[in-house]
Backbone as numpy.savetxt, mean C-alpha at the origin, in Angstrom:
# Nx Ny Nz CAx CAy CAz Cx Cy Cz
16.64 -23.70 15.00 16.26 -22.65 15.95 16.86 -21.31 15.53
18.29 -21.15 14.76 18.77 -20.34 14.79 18.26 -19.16 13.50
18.07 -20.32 12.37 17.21 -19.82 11.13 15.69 -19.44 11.60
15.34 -19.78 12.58 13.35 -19.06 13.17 14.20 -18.01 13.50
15.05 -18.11 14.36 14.76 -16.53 15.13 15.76 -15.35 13.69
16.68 -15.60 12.99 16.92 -14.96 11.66 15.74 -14.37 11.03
15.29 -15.24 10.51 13.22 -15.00 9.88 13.10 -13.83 10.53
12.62 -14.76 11.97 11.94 -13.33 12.84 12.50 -12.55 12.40
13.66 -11.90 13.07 14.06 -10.78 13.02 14.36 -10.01 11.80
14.54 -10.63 10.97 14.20 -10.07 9.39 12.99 -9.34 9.24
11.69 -10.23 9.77 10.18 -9.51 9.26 10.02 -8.63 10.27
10.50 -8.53 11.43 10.23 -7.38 12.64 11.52 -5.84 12.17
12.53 -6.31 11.53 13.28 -5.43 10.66 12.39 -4.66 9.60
12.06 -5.69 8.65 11.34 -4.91 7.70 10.25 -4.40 7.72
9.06 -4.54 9.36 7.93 -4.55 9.68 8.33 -2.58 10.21
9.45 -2.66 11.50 10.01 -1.46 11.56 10.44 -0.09 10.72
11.05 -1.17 9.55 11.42 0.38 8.52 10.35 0.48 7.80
9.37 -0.11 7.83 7.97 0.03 7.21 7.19 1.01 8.17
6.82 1.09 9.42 6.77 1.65 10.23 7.25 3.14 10.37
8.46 3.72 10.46 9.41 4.48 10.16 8.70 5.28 9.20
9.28 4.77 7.49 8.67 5.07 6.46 7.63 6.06 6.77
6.57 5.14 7.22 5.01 5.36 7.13 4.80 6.81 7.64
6.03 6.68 9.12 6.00 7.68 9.86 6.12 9.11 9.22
7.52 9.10 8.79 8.12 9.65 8.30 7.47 10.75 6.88
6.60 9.37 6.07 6.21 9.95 4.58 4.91 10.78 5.41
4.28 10.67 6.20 2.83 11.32 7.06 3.37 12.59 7.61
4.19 12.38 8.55 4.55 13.68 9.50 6.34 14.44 9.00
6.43 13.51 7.95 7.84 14.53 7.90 7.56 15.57 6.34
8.60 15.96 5.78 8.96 16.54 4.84 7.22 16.61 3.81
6.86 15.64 3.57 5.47 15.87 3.21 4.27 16.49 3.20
4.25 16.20 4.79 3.07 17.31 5.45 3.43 18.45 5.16
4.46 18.99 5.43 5.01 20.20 5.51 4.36 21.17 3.91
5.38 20.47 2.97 4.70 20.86 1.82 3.15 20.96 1.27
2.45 19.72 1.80 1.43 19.58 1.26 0.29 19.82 2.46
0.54 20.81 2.77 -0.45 21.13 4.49 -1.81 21.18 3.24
-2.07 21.77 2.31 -3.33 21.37 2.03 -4.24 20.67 1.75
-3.71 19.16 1.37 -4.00 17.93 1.47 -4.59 17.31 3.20
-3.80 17.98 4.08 -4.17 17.31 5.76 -5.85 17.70 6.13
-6.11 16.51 6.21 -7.91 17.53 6.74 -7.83 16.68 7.93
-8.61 17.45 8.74 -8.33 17.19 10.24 -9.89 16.89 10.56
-10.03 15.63 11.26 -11.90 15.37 10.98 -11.99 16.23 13.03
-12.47 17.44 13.43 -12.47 17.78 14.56 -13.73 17.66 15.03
-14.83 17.62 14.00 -16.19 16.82 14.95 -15.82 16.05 15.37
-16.33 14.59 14.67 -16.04 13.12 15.54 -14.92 12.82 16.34
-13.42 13.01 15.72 -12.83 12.62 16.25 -11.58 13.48 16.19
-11.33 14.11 17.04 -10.48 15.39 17.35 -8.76 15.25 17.16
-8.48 13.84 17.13 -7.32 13.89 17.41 -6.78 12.73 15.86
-8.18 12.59 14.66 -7.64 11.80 13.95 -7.29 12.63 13.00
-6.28 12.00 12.44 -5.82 13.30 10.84 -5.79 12.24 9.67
-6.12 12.47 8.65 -6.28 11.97 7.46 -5.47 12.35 6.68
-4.54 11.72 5.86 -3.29 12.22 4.39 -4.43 11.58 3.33
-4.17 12.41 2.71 -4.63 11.82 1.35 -3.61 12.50 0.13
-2.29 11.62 -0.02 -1.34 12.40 -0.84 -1.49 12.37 -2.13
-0.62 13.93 -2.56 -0.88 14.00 -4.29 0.18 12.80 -4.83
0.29 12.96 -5.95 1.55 11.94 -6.52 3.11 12.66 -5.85
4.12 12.05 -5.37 5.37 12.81 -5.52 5.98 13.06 -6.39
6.73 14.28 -6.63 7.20 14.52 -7.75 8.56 13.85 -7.89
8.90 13.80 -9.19 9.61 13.00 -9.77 11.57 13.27 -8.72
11.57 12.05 -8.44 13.33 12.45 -7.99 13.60 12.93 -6.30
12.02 12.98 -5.54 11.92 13.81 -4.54 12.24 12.59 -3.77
12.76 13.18 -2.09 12.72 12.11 -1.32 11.40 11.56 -0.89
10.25 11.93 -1.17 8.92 11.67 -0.92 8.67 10.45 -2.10
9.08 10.69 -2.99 9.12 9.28 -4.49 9.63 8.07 -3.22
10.91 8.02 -3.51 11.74 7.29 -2.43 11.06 6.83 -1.28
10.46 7.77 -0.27 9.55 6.69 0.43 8.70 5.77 -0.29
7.54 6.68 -0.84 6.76 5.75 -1.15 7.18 4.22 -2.22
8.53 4.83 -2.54 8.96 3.33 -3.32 9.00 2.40 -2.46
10.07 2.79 -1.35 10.18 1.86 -0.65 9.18 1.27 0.37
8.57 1.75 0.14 7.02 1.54 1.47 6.33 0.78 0.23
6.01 0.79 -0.70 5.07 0.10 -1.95 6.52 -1.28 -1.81
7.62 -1.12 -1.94 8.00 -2.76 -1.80 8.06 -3.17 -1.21
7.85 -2.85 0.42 7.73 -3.43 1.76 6.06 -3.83 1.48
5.16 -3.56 0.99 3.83 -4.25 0.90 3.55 -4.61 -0.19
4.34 -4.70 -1.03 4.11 -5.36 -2.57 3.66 -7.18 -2.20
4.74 -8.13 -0.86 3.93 -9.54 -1.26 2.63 -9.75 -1.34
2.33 -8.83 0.06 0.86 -9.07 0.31 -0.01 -8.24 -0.52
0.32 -7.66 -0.96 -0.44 -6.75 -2.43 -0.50 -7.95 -3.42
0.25 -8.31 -3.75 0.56 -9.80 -4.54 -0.18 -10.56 -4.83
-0.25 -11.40 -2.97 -1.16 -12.16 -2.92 -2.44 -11.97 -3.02
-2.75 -11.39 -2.11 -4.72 -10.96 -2.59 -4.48 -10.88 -4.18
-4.09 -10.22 -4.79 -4.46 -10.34 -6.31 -4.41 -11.14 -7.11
-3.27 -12.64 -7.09 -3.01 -13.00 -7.33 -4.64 -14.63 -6.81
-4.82 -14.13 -5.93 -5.99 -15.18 -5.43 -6.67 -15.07 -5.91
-7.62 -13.58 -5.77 -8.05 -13.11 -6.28 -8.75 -13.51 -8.31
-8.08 -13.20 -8.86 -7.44 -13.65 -10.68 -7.58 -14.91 -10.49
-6.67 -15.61 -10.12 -7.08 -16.67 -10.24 -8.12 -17.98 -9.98
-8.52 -17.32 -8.93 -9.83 -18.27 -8.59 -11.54 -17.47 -10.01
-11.06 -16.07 -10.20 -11.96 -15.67 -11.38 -11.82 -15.81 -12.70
-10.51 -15.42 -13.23 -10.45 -15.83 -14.61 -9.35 -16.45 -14.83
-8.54 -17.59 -14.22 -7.62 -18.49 -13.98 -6.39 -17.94 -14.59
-5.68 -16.78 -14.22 -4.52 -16.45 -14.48 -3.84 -15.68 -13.16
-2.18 -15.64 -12.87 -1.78 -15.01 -12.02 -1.14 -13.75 -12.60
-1.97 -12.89 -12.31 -0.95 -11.58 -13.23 -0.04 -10.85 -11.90
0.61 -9.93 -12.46 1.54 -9.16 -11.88 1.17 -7.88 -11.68
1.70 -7.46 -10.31 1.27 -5.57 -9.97 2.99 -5.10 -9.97
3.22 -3.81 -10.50 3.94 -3.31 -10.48 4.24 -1.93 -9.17
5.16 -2.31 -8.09 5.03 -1.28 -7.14 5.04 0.17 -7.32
5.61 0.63 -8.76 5.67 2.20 -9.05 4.28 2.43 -9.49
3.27 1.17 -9.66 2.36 1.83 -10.69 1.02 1.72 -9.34
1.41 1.35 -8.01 0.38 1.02 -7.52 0.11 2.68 -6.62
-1.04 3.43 -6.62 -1.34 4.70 -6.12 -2.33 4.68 -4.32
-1.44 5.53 -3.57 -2.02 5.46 -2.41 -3.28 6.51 -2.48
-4.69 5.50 -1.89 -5.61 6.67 -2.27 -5.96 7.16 -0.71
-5.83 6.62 -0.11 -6.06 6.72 1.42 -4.90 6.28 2.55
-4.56 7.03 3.24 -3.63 6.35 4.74 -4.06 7.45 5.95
-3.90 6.43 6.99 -4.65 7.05 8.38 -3.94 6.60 9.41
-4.12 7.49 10.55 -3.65 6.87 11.32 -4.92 6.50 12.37
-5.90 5.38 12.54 -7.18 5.15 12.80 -6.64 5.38 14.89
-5.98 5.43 15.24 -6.18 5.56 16.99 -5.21 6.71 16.90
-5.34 7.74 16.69 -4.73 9.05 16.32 -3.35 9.40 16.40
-2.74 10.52 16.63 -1.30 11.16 16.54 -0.13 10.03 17.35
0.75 10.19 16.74 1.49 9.41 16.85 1.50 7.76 17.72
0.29 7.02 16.77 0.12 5.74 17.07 1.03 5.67 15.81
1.50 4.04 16.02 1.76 3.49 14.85 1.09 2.24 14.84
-0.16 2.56 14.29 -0.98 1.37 13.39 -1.60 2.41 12.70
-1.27 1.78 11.01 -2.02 2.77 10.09 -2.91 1.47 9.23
-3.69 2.39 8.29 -5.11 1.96 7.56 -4.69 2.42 6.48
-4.28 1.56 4.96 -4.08 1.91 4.07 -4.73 2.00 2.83
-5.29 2.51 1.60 -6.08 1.84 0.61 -5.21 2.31 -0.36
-5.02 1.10 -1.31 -4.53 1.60 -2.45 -4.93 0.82 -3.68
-4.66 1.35 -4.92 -5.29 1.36 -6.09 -4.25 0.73 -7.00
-4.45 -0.52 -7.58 -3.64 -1.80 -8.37 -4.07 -1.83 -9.65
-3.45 -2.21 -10.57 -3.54 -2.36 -12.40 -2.88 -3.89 -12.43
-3.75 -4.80 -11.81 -2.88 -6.46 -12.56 -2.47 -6.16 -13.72
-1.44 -6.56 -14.12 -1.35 -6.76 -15.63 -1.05 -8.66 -15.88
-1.25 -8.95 -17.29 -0.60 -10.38 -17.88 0.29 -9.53 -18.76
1.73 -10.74 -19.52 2.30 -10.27 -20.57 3.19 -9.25 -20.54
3.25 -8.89 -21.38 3.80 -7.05 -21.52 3.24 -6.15 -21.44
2.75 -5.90 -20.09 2.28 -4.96 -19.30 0.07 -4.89 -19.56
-0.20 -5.93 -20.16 -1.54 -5.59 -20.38 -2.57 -5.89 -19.26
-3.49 -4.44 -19.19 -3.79 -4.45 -17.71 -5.48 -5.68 -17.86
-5.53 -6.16 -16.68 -6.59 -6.75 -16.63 -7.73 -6.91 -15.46
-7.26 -5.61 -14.85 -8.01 -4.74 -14.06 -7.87 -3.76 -13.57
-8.77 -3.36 -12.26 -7.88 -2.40 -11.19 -9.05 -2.70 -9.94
-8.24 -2.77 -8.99 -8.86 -3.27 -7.82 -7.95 -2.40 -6.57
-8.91 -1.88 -5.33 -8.47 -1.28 -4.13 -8.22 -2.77 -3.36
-7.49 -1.89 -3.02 -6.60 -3.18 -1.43 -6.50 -2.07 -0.05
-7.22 -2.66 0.62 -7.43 -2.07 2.04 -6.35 -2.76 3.12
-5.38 -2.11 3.73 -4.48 -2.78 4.52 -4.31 -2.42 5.87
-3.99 -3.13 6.91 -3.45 -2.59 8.25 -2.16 -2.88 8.39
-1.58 -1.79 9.04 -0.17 -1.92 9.55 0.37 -1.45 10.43
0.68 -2.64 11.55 1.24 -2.41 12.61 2.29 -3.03 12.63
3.39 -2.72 13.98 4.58 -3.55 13.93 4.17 -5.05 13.54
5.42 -5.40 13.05 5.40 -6.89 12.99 4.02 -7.46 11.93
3.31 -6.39 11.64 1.97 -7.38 11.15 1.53 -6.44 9.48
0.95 -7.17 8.62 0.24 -6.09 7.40 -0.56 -6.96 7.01
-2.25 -6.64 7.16 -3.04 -7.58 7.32 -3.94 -6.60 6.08
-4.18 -7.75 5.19 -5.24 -7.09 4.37 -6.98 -7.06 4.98
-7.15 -5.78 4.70 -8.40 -6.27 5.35 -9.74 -6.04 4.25
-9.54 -5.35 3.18 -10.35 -5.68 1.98 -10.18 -5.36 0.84
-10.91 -6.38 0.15 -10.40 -6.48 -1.16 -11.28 -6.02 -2.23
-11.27 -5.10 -2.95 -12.67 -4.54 -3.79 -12.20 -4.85 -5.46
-13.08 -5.20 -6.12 -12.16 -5.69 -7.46 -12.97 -4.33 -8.12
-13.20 -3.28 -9.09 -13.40 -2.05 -9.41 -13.79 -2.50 -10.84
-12.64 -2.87 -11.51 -12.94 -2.79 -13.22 -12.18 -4.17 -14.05
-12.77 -4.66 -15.00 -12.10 -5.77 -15.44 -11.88 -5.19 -16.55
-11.04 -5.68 -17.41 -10.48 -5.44 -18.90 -10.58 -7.06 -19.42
-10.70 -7.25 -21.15 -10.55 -8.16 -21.58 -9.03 -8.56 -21.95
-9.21 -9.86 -21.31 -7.49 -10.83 -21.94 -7.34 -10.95 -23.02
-6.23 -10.28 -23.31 -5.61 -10.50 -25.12 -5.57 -12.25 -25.79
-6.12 -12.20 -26.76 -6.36 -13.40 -27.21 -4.95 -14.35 -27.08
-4.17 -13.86 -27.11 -2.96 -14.47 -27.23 -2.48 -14.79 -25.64
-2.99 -14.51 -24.78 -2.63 -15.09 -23.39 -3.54 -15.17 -22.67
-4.76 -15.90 -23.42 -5.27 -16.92 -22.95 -4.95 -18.46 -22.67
Protein backbone atom coordinates (compact mmCIF):
# COMPACT_ATOMS: atom_id res chain seq x y z
CA UNK A 1 0.00 0.00 0.00
CA UNK A 2 2.69 2.18 0.97
CA UNK A 3 4.83 1.74 -2.41
CA UNK A 4 1.06 2.62 -4.59
CA UNK A 5 0.64 5.64 -2.86
CA UNK A 6 4.91 6.55 -3.30
CA UNK A 7 4.21 5.81 -7.28
CA UNK A 8 1.32 7.99 -7.04
CA UNK A 9 2.74 10.68 -5.71
CA UNK A 10 5.85 10.57 -7.71
CA UNK A 11 3.73 10.75 -11.17
CA UNK A 12 1.33 13.58 -9.70
CA UNK A 13 4.94 15.28 -8.68
CA UNK A 14 6.29 14.96 -11.97
CA UNK A 15 2.79 15.48 -13.74
CA UNK A 16 2.89 19.07 -11.63
CA UNK A 17 6.41 20.29 -12.50
CA UNK A 18 5.45 19.36 -15.95
CA UNK A 19 2.54 21.52 -15.60
CA UNK A 20 4.50 24.47 -14.04
CA UNK A 21 7.15 24.15 -16.78
CA UNK A 22 4.55 24.28 -19.45
CA UNK A 23 3.23 27.23 -17.61
CA UNK A 24 5.98 28.96 -17.12
CA UNK A 25 7.93 28.27 -20.76
CA UNK A 26 4.18 29.87 -22.43
CA UNK A 27 3.52 32.85 -20.16
CA UNK A 28 6.82 33.59 -18.52
CA UNK A 29 10.21 34.95 -19.66
CA UNK A 30 9.43 33.64 -23.27
CA UNK A 31 6.45 35.34 -24.29
CA UNK A 32 7.91 38.33 -23.24
CA UNK A 33 10.81 38.11 -25.62
CA UNK A 34 9.21 36.47 -28.34
CA UNK A 35 5.73 38.55 -28.42
CA UNK A 36 6.10 37.99 -32.16
CA UNK A 37 5.70 34.47 -32.34
CA UNK A 38 2.05 34.82 -30.02
CA UNK A 39 -0.86 34.94 -32.58
CA UNK A 40 -3.97 35.37 -30.95
CA UNK A 41 -6.87 33.47 -33.10
CA UNK A 42 -9.75 36.57 -32.08
CA UNK A 43 -12.33 35.42 -34.71
CA UNK A 44 -13.23 31.97 -33.55
CA UNK A 45 -12.04 31.91 -30.45
CA UNK A 46 -11.19 35.04 -28.47
CA UNK A 47 -9.64 33.86 -25.57
CA UNK A 48 -7.32 31.03 -27.31
CA UNK A 49 -3.55 31.94 -27.82
CA UNK A 50 -1.27 29.84 -29.77
CA UNK A 51 2.95 29.64 -29.06
CA UNK A 52 4.59 28.46 -31.72
CA UNK A 53 8.33 28.80 -30.35
CA UNK A 54 11.60 29.62 -32.16
CA UNK A 55 14.50 27.32 -31.00
CA UNK A 56 16.01 28.70 -27.51
CA UNK A 57 19.10 30.01 -27.57
CA UNK A 58 21.90 28.28 -26.40
CA UNK A 59 22.51 28.45 -22.29
CA UNK A 60 19.11 30.43 -21.83
CA UNK A 61 16.73 29.57 -19.09
CA UNK A 62 14.17 28.92 -21.89
CA UNK A 63 16.84 25.81 -23.20
CA UNK A 64 16.39 24.56 -19.55
CA UNK A 65 12.75 24.44 -19.67
CA UNK A 66 12.30 22.95 -22.61
CA UNK A 67 14.97 20.28 -21.53
CA UNK A 68 13.32 19.56 -18.79
CA UNK A 69 9.75 19.47 -20.15
CA UNK A 70 11.19 17.14 -23.32
CA UNK A 71 12.35 14.64 -20.30
CA UNK A 72 9.23 14.77 -18.45
CA UNK A 73 7.58 13.45 -21.93
CA UNK A 74 10.38 11.62 -23.38
CA UNK A 75 8.65 7.84 -21.99
CA UNK A 76 5.68 8.40 -23.73
CA UNK A 77 7.47 9.93 -26.74
CA UNK A 78 9.33 6.57 -26.47
CA UNK A 79 6.71 4.50 -26.53
CA UNK A 80 4.56 5.45 -29.49
CA UNK A 81 7.81 5.24 -31.43
CA UNK A 82 9.09 2.55 -30.28
CA UNK A 83 5.55 0.61 -31.25
CA UNK A 84 5.34 2.26 -33.79
CA UNK A 85 9.17 0.79 -35.59
CA UNK A 86 8.60 -2.01 -34.47
CA UNK A 87 5.47 -3.42 -35.50
CA UNK A 88 6.87 -1.70 -39.27
CA UNK A 89 10.32 -2.45 -39.76
CA UNK A 90 11.07 -4.66 -36.59
CA UNK A 91 13.53 -2.54 -34.74
CA UNK A 92 13.31 -0.36 -31.45
CA UNK A 93 15.23 2.76 -32.10
CA UNK A 94 15.91 5.63 -29.80
CA UNK A 95 14.71 9.52 -29.69
CA UNK A 96 16.97 11.81 -28.22
CA UNK A 97 15.17 14.63 -25.91
CA UNK A 98 17.56 17.63 -27.11
CA UNK A 99 16.93 16.63 -30.64
CA UNK A 100 13.13 16.40 -30.36
CA UNK A 101 11.53 20.14 -31.72
CA UNK A 102 8.24 21.65 -30.40
CA UNK A 103 6.23 22.56 -33.49
CA UNK A 104 3.01 23.41 -31.86
CA UNK A 105 1.66 23.99 -27.99
CA UNK A 106 -1.77 25.40 -26.98
CA UNK A 107 -3.59 25.97 -24.52
CA UNK A 108 -7.04 24.35 -26.26
CA UNK A 109 -9.80 25.77 -23.25
CA UNK A 110 -7.94 29.13 -23.10
CA UNK A 111 -5.86 31.51 -20.60
CA UNK A 112 -4.76 30.10 -17.81
CA UNK A 113 -6.22 26.48 -18.10
CA UNK A 114 -3.81 23.93 -17.53
CA UNK A 115 -4.50 21.32 -20.14
CA UNK A 116 -2.23 21.86 -23.06
CA UNK A 117 -2.07 20.24 -26.80
CA UNK A 118 1.34 19.49 -27.86
CA UNK A 119 2.97 18.49 -31.35
CA UNK A 120 6.30 17.69 -31.71
CA UNK A 121 8.77 16.58 -34.27
CA UNK A 122 11.12 13.13 -33.56
CA UNK A 123 14.36 11.69 -35.56
CA UNK A 124 14.30 7.73 -34.31
CA UNK A 125 17.61 6.87 -34.67
CA UNK A 126 19.36 2.91 -34.58
CA UNK A 127 23.21 2.65 -33.70
CA UNK A 128 25.28 5.69 -33.62
CA UNK A 129 22.91 8.10 -34.06
CA UNK A 130 21.50 6.92 -37.64
CA UNK A 131 18.22 8.45 -38.25
CA UNK A 132 15.42 6.23 -39.49
CA UNK A 133 12.81 8.63 -39.64
CA UNK A 134 10.89 11.57 -38.43
CA UNK A 135 7.48 11.39 -37.22
CA UNK A 136 5.00 14.19 -35.28
CA UNK A 137 3.63 13.11 -31.92
CA UNK A 138 0.50 14.89 -30.92
CA UNK A 139 0.09 15.01 -27.02
CA UNK A 140 -2.30 16.11 -24.19
CA UNK A 141 -1.38 17.33 -20.93
CA UNK A 142 -3.12 17.66 -18.02
CA UNK A 143 -2.42 17.12 -14.36
CA UNK A 144 -1.65 13.74 -13.54
CA UNK A 145 -2.20 12.56 -17.25
CA UNK A 146 0.01 12.83 -20.96
CA UNK A 147 -2.01 11.10 -23.38
CA UNK A 148 -0.82 10.73 -26.88
CA UNK A 149 -3.31 11.49 -29.08
CA UNK A 150 -1.62 11.14 -32.62
CA UNK A 151 0.78 9.65 -34.22
CA UNK A 152 1.87 10.75 -37.88
CA UNK A 153 4.96 8.85 -39.24
CA UNK A 154 6.33 11.85 -42.02
CA UNK A 155 9.58 10.31 -43.58
CA UNK A 156 11.44 6.99 -43.52
CA UNK A 157 15.20 6.67 -44.16
CA UNK A 158 16.95 3.42 -45.14
CA UNK A 159 18.62 0.99 -42.32
CA UNK A 160 22.32 0.76 -42.58
CA UNK A 161 23.18 -2.59 -43.77
CA UNK A 162 25.00 -3.35 -40.80
CA UNK A 163 22.00 -3.06 -38.31
CA UNK A 164 19.88 -4.97 -39.87
Amino acid sequence: MRRILIVRGRAILISLALVILIAELIMGNLWLKNASTLILNQQSQPDKAYFEPAEPTEGSLEEIYQDVFMLLLLPSIEEVVQDYYMATVGHSPNVDPWDAKIIFLERPNGYRTFGFRIKLEVAPYLGAHNAIGVDHITMEVSLGEIKVVAHLHIKSYTIPPHLR
